[in-house]
N, C-alpha and C positions, 0 to 999 in steps of 0.2 A: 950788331949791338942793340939796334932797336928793338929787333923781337926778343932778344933777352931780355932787356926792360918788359915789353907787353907779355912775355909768360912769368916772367916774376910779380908783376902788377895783378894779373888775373889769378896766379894759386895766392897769394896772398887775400884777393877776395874770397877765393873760397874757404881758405879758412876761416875768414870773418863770419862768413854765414854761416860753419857750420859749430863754432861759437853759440854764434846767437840763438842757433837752432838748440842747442844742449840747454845755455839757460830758459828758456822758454819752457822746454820740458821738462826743467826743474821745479817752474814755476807751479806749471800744470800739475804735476805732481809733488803737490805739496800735501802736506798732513791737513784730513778732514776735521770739519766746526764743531762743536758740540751739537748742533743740533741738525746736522749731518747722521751724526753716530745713534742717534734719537732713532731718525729715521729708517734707518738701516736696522737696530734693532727690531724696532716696532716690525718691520717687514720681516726681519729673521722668526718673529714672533708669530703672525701672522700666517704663515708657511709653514710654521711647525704645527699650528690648530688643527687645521685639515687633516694631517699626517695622523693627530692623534684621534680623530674622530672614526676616521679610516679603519684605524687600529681597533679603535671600541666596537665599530658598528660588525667587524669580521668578528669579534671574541660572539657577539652577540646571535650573529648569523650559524656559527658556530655549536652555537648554546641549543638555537629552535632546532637544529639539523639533528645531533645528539637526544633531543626529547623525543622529534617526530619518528627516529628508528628505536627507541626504545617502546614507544606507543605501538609501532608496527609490529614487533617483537612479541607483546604482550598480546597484540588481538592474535595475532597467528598461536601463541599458546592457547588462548581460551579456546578458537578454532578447533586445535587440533582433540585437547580435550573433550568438546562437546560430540566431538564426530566419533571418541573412541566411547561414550557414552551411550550416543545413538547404536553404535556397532553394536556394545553391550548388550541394550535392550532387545537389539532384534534376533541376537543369534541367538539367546534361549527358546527352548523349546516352548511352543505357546500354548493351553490347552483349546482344546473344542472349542468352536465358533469364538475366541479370541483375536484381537487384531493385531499387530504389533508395532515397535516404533512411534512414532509423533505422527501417522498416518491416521492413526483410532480416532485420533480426535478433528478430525476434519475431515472424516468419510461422509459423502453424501444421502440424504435418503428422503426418498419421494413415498407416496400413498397414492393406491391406483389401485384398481377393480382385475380380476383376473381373466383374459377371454378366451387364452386356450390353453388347457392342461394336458396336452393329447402325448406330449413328448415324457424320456423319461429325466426325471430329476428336472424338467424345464418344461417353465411355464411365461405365458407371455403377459406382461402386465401392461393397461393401458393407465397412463399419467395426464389429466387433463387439468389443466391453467387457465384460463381470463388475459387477458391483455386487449389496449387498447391499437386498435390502428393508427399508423404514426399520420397518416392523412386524414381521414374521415372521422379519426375521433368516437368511433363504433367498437363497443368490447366485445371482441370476439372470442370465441372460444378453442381452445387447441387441444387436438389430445395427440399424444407419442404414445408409441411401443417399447418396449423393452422387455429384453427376453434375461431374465431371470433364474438362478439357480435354488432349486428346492431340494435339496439333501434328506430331508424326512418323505419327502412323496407323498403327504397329507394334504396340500393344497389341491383345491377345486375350482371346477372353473365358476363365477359370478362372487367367490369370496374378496374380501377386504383386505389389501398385506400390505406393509409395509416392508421395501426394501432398497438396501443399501448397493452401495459401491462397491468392488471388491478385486479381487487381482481376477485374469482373464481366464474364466472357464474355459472358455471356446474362441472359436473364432466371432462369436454374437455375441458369448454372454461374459457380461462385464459386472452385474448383477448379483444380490442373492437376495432370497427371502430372511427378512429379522422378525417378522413377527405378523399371524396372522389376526386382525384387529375385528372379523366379523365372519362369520359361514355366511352361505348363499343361503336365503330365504330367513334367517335369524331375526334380521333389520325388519322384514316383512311384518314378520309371526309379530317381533316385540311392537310393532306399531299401532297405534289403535283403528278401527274401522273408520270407514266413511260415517257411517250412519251415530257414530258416538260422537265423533266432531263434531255434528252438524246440531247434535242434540247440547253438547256441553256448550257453543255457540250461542243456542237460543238461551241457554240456562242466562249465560252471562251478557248478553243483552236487552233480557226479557222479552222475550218474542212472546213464548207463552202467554204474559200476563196480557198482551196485547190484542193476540186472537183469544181470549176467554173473556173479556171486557165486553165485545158485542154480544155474544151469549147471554153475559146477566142482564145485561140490559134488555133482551128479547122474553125471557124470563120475567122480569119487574111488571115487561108491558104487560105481558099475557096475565101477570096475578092482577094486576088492576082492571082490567077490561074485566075481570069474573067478580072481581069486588063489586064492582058498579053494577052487574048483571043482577 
């Protein structure tokens, strides 16, 4: 009989407890404050901002990606354009001594004395320059070779030419002659003498008047020593 008493005493307590456990978590879960429901907004609020910025900043990312392959798009037209341009221009037949392409205009060309003609259509030209020494500060003088193409076979050796770059003759010549600027002995003949120098010289600094000065004065003396006589 006793322990029927103590297990009916003890479930009895557990139902009391689990009673009191039910209301307790009624308690707890009771309907939130007004300013509960504030706070919770403001947070549902707040977590949606983000979201929508998220949202903006992709439309926007979006937008520069779209512009920079439309840009790309567009330089590769003009690209391709320019190139079927260029094609243009070169594949025409070009005449006589004409250049062709965007090359014409940024071909090189040096001035140089001629010192050997011996070959045929090629001729050697020397190119000399000035430049200073990177250490000593001394301008030195340089001269290069270059062998040259003459298509006319009028060039001589000791004349003046001018010439250009050009597609490769040979395995040397890279060269052509554009224009001959002087013959050998031309420069000479048109030059004037030593002795007219020397004379237009005196003209313009009066040398003359200067050696004739003692003269008249040797002159004056000698009339006066006969006056006196």
């Amino acid at each position: 009989m006793a322990e029927k008493t103590t297990k009916k005493t003890t479930a009895a307590k557990s139902t009391a407890a689990r009673a009191e456990e039910k209301t307790t978590a009624k308690k707890t879960t009771r309907a939130p404050s007004r300013g509960e429901e504030t706070t919770t907004r403001a947070r549902k609020t707040t977590e949606a901002a983000p979201a929508k910025k998220t949202t903006a900043a992709r439309g926007a990312a979006a937008a520069t990606a779209t512009a920079v392959t439309t840009a790309v798009a567009a330089a590769r037209k003009t690209t391709a354009s320019v190139r079927k341009r260029t094609a243009a221009t070169v594949s025409h037949k070009p005449t006589a001594g004409e250049a062709t392409g965007w090359r014409r205009f940024r071909r090189k060309t040096k001035v140089g004395v001629v010192v050997s003609a011996k070959q045929a259509k090629t001729v050697v030209v020397v190119v000399g320059r000035m430049r200073e020494h990177p250490l000593y500060k001394k301008v030195i003088r340089l001269r290069k070779r270059f062998a040259a193409h003459d298509e006319a076979g009028d060039v001589r050796e000791g004349d003046l030419v001018r010439i250009q770059e050009s597609r490769p003759f040979s395995a040397t010549k890279r060269w052509r002659v554009v224009e001959v600027l002087s013959r050998a002995g031309e420069a000479a003949a048109a030059a004037p003498r030593a002795a007219d120098v020397e004379r237009m010289l005196e003209q313009a600094e009066g040398v003359q008047e200067l050696l004739a000065k003692p003269e008249r004065e040797e002159e004056a003396e000698a009339t006066e020593e006969e006056e006196t006589k």
